[in-house]
C-alpha positions in Angstrom: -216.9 -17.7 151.0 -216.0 -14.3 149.5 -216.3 -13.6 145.6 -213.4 -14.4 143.4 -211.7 -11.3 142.4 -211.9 -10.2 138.7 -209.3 -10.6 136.1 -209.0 -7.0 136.3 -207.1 -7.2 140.0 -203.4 -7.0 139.4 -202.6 -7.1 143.2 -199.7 -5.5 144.5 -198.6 -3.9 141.1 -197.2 -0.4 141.6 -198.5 2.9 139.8 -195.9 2.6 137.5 -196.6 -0.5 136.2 -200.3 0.0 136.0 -199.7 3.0 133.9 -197.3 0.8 132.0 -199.9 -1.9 131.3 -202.8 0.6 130.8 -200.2 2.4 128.3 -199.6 -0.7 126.2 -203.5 -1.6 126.1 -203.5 2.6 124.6 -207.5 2.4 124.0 -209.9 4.9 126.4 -211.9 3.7 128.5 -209.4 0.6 129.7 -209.3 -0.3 133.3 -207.6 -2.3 135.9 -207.7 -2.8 139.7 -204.6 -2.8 142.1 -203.7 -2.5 145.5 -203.1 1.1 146.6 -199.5 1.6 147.5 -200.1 4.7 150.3 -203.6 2.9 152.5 -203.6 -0.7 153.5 -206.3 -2.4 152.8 -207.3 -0.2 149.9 -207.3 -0.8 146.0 -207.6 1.7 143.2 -209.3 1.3 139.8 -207.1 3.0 137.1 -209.0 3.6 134.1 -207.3 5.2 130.7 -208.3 7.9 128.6 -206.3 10.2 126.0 -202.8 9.2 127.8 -203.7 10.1 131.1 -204.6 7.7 133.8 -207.3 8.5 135.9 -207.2 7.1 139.8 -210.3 6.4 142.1 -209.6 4.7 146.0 -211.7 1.9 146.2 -212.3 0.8 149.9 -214.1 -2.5 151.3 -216.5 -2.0 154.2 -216.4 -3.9 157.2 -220.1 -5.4 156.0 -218.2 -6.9 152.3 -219.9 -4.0 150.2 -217.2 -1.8 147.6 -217.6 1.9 147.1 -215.4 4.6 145.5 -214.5 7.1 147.5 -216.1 9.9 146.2 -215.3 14.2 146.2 -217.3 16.0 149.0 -221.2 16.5 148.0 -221.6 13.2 146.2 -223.5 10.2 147.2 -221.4 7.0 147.7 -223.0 3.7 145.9 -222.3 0.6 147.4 -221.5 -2.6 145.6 -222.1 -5.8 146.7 -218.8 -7.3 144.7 -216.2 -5.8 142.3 -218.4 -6.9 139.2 -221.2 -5.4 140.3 -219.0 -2.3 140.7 -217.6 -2.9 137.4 -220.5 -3.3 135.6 -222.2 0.1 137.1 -219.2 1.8 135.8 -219.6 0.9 132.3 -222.3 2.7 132.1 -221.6 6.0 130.9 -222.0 9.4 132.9 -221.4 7.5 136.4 -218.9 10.1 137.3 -215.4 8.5 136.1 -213.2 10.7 133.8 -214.6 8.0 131.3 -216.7 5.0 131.4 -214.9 1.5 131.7 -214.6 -0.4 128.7 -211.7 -2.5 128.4 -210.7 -4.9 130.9 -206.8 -5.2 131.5 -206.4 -8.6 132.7 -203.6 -10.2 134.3 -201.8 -12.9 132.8 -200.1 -15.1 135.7 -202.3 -16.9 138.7 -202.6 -15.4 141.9 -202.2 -17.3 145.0 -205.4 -16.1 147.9 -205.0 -16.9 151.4 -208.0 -17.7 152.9 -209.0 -15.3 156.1 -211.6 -15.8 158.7 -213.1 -12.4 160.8 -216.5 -11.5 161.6 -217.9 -10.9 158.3 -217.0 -14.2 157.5 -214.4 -15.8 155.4 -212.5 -13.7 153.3 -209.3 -14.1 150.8 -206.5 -12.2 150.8 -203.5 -11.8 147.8 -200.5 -13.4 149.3 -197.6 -11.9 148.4 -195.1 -13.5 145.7 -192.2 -14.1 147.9 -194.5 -16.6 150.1 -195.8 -18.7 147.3 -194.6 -22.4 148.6 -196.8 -24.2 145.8 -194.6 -27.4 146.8 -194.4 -27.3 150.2 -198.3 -26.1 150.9 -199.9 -29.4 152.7 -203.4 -30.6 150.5 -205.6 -29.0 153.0 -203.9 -25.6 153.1 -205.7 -22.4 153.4 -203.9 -21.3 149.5 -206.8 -20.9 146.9 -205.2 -20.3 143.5 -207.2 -18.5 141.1 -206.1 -18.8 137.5 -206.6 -15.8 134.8 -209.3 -16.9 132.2 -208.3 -18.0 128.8 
């Protein structure tokens, strides 16, 4: 089974409302992860610094792995999950406008469909107007997956 997402993922949010949340958070160095509105499939981690917010595609591989697409002439690293993406970019001089270092996590649950294809199962946000929480039968394919605490 695929890797929970972080509490960083926001989904579907829009650019606007990441810079909104980002905005309110007002401390360099905070991050987020959303879905990119323009390529399907594709997220983008926002990251904050001095009022600007700074935008890096972030695509999946068929094989699982996470990379940041990167400006011509530079390497691509590979990431096994989010965290371990996460976690290289807080180390400082990785090649971000500024290092992560303040997780904007969502408040509200998401709802993940799970996904079957040939790298194996996968989970996929579903989108708010399909939540049926009552009407999902006990073995469903819905996995919710609650914000920490």
């Amino acid at each position: 089974m695929a890797a929970a997402l972080p509490v960083c993922y926001h989904g579907s949010i829009t650019r606007t409302e990441c810079e909104e949340l980002l905005g309110k958070k007002n401390k360099d160095g905070a991050y987020l992860i959303r879905d990119s509105e323009t390529i399907q499939g594709a997220m983008c981690l926002c990251v904050y610094k001095q009022r600007v917010v700074y935008t890096y595609r972030l695509l999946q591989t068929h094989t699982g792995q996470y990379t940041l697409l990167t400006a011509g002439g530079m390497n691509e690293t590979y990431f096994k999950s989010l965290d371990d993406l996460i976690r290289h970019y807080k180390r400082k001089n990785q090649g971000l406008a500024m290092h992560l270092r303040h997780s904007v996590k969502r408040k509200t649950a998401m709802l993940f469909r799970k996904t079957h294809d040939s790298a194996g199962s996968q989970r996929e946000p579903v989108p708010e107007e399909e939540h049926d929480y009552e009407n999902a039968p006990a073995s469903s394919d819905y996995v919710e997956v609650l914000p920490e605490t």
